[in-house]
N, C-alpha and C positions, 0 to 999 in steps of 0.2 A: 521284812522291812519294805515298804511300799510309797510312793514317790505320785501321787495326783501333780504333772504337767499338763499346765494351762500357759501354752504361749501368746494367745492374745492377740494385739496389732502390733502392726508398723514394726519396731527395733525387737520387740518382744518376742520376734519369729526368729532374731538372730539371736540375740545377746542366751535368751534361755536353751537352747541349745546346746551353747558354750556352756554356762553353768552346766548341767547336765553330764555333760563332758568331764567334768570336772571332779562333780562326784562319783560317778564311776569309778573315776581313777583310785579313790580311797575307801570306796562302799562298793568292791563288786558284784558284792551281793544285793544290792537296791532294785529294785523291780518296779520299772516306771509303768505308769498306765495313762496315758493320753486325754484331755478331753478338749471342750471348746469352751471359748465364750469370748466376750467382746462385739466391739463396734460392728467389724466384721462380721460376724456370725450373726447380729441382730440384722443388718442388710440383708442379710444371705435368707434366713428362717423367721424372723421377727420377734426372736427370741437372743437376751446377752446372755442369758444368763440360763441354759435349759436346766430342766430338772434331772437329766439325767447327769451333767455335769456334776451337779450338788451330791446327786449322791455317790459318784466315783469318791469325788473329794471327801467327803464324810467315812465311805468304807476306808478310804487308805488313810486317814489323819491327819495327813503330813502333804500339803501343797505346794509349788513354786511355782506363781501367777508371776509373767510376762509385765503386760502394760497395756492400756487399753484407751482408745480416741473414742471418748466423751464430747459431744458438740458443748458449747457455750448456749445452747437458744433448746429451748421446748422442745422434743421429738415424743410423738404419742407411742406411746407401750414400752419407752425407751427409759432404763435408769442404770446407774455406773452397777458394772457386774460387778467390780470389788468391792465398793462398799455392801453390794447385797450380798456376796460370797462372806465376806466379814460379817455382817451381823447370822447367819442363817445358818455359820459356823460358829454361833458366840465367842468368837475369837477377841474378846473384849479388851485385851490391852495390844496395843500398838508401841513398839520397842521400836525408837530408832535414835541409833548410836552416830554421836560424832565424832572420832578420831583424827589427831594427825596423820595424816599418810605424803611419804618421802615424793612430793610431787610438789612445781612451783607453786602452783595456789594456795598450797594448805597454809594453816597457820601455826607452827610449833605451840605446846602446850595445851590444846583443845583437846578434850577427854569429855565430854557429854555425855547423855543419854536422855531423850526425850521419851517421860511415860505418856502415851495420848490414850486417854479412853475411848472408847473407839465403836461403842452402839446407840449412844446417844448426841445429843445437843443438837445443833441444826441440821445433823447427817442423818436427822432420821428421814427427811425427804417429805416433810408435812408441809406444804406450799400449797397457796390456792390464790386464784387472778381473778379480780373480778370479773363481770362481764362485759366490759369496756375495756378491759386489759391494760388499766393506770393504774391498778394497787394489787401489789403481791405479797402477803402474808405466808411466812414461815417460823413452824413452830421448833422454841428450843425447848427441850427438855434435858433436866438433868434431875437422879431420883439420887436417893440416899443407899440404894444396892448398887447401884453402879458404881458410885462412886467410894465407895467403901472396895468393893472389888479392887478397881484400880488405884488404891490409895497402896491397899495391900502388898499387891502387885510391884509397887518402886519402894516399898520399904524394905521387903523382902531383894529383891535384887543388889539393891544397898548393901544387905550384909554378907551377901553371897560374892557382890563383886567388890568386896572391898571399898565402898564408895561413904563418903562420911556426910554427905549432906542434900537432903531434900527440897526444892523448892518448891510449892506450889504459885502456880499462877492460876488468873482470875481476873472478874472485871467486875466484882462482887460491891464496889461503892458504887457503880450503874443499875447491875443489874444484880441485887438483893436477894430476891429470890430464886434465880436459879445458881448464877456462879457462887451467891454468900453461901448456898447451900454444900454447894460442891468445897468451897474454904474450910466449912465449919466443919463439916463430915469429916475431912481430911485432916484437920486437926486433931479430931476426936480419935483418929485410928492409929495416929502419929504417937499417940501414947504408950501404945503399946510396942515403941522402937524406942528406949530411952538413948540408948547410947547413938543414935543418929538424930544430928544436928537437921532442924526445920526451920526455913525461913518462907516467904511467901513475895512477890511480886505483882504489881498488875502489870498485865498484858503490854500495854505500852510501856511501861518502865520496861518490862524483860525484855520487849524486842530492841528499845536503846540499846540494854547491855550487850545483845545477843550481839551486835552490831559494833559499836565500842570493844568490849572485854569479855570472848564467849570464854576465854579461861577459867570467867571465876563459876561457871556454872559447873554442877556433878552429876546430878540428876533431876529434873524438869518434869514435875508432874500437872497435866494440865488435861481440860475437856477437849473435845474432840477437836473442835477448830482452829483453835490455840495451839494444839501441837501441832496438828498440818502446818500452818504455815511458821512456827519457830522453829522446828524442823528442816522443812526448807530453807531456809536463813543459816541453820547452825552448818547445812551441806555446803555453801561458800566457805568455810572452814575449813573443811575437808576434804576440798578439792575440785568439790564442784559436784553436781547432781548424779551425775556418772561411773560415780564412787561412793554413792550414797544407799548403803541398804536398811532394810526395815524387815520385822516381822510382827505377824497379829498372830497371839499368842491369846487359845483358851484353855480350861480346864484340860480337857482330852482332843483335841486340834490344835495343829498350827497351818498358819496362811505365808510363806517368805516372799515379799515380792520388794524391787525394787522400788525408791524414791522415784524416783523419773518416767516417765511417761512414753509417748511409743514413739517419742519424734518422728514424723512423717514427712521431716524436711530433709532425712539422713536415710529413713527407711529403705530397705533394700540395694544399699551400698554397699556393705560388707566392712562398713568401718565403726561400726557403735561399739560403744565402751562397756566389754561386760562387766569390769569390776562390780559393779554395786550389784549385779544379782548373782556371781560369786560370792561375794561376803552377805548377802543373804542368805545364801545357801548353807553356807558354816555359821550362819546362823541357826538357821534351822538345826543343823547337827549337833551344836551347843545346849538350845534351848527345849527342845523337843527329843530328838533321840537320846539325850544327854549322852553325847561323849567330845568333852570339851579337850582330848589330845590331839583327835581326828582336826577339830574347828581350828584348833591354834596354827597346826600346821598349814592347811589350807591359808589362814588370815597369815601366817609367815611366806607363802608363796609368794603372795598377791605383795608383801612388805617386800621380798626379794627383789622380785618383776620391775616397782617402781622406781627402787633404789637403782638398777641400774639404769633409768632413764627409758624400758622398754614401756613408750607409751604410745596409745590409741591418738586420733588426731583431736579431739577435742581437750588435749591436757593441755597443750601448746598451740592451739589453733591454726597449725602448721600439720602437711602429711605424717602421717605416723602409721605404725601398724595395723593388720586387720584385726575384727573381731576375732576371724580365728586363727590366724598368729600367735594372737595374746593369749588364746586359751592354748594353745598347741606348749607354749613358755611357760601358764602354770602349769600343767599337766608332768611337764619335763621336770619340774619345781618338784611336783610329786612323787616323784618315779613311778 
């Protein structure tokens, strides 16, 4: 059983560590192997994302990426290591759960799950400037295999996790042919789930509701853009970004990395929030090594830890515990 860590930037150098930590505690048999990538590393060699990373990750199957500081403006040779790690691991669906968890922000009742496909639509990074650099074209794609793939992907889940209803979103009365594509496809595989309930949204409607009533959603099946950012929205649910994990889940790999990015305004403080790449982690354990007793437990630590009010400073935006406190508290959670 083999563990590719990829810490990353900024908070990513703490908080995964603590994960780490974590599983140990319940896997001591897990045998971690090290690599690089990130902002950092592209600084350093000119390279985010080296080849030799790729294929650690690949020999060991099973990944948990850090977080990584992506600039906002053009850097030549430069593009996000996770999403290229994601595609280059066809790790094509994108799992991120929104639960209540015993903490003031959450909102009782929230139980989500956002499917994002996660190799296609505008993330495939097809962009080009003119030469005046006043028009920038970016190409979406969406094909009839991917999205069949991850149609699959939240119907199956659905019956596995007991979940009774599928939504798809979409922006398919603008854009025709790619998102009607993605609507229709998704209907057509929908058939073959009779006994799960299918309704549909466009994108702006679902992010009202997500905003308004995330209760009434169960599982959220959308292209690649659309889940990032409803995603990020359903995590104000549940507590905040900090608390928010994720995993990209293919055929034979998976990728766990947190919601949240490397914040470099907290970076090397010793106070970030590892929860969300904790319950990434038992994510991974769930989804991947499949042993969801292992997972539960861990996800009950992290329910314990809350409920007694043991929180990092960004729960209550008041001092609170360190990063590794909180991991030192699940671990004890552990025995």
């Amino acid at each position: 059983m083999k563990l590719c860590v990829i810490e990353g930037d900024g908070i990513g150098q703490e908080v995964v560590p603590a994960a780490v930590r974590v599983l140990r505690q319940v896997l001591p048999q897990l045998e971690i192997v090290p690599a690089a990538a990130g902002w950092d590393k592209f600084q350093e060699t000119g390279d985010a994302l080296p080849a030799e990373t790729v294929t650690i990750a690949k020999e060991a199957g099973a990944v948990l990426f850090g977080a990584c500081s992506s600039p906002s403006y053009p850097v030549p040779g430069y593009s996000s290591p996770i999403v290229k790690l994601r595609r280059s691991m066809e790790t094509y669906a994108n799992l991120r759960p929104t639960r209540f968890l015993p903490v003031p922000t959450a909102r009782e009742g929230v139980d989500l799950i956002v499917v994002r496909e996660n190799t296609e639509d505008l993330y495939i990074g097809d962009e080009t400037t003119d030469d005046a650099g006043d028009t920038g074209i970016a190409t979406k794609r969406i094909t009839r295999r991917a999205t069949e793939r991850i149609t699959h992907t939240a119907f199956r889940l659905a019956m596995t996790q007991d979940r009774r209803r599928v939504t798809i979103v979409h922006k398919g009365n603008v854009l025709p042919q790619t998102d009607g594509l993605f609507r229709r496809v998704a209907y057509e595989v929908s058939k073959d789930y009779p006994d799960i309930e299918t309704d549909e949204l466009l994108v702006d409607t679902a992010a009202y509701w997500m905003v308004k009533e995330p209760a009434r959603f169960d599982i959220v099946l959308t292209p690649n853009l659309y889940g990032d950012i409803l995603s990020d929205m359903a995590a104000a649910w549940g507590g905040g970004l900090g608390l928010a994990p994720a995993l990209n889940l293919g055929d034979v790999v998976a990728v766990a990395e947190p919601v949240h990015g490397s914040a470099p305004d907290i970076a090397g403080q010793g106070i970030a929030n590892p929860t969300a790449v904790i319950l990434s982690a038992a994510m991974l354990v769930r989804h991947y090594w499949k042993l969801p007793v292992i997972a539960d437990k861990i996800d009950a630590a992290v329910n314990a830890a809350l409920s007694r009010g043991d929180y990092t400073a960004d729960i209550l935006g008041v001092d609170g515990m360190s990063t590794e406190d909180f991991a030192d508290i699940i671990c004890a959670e552990l025995g």
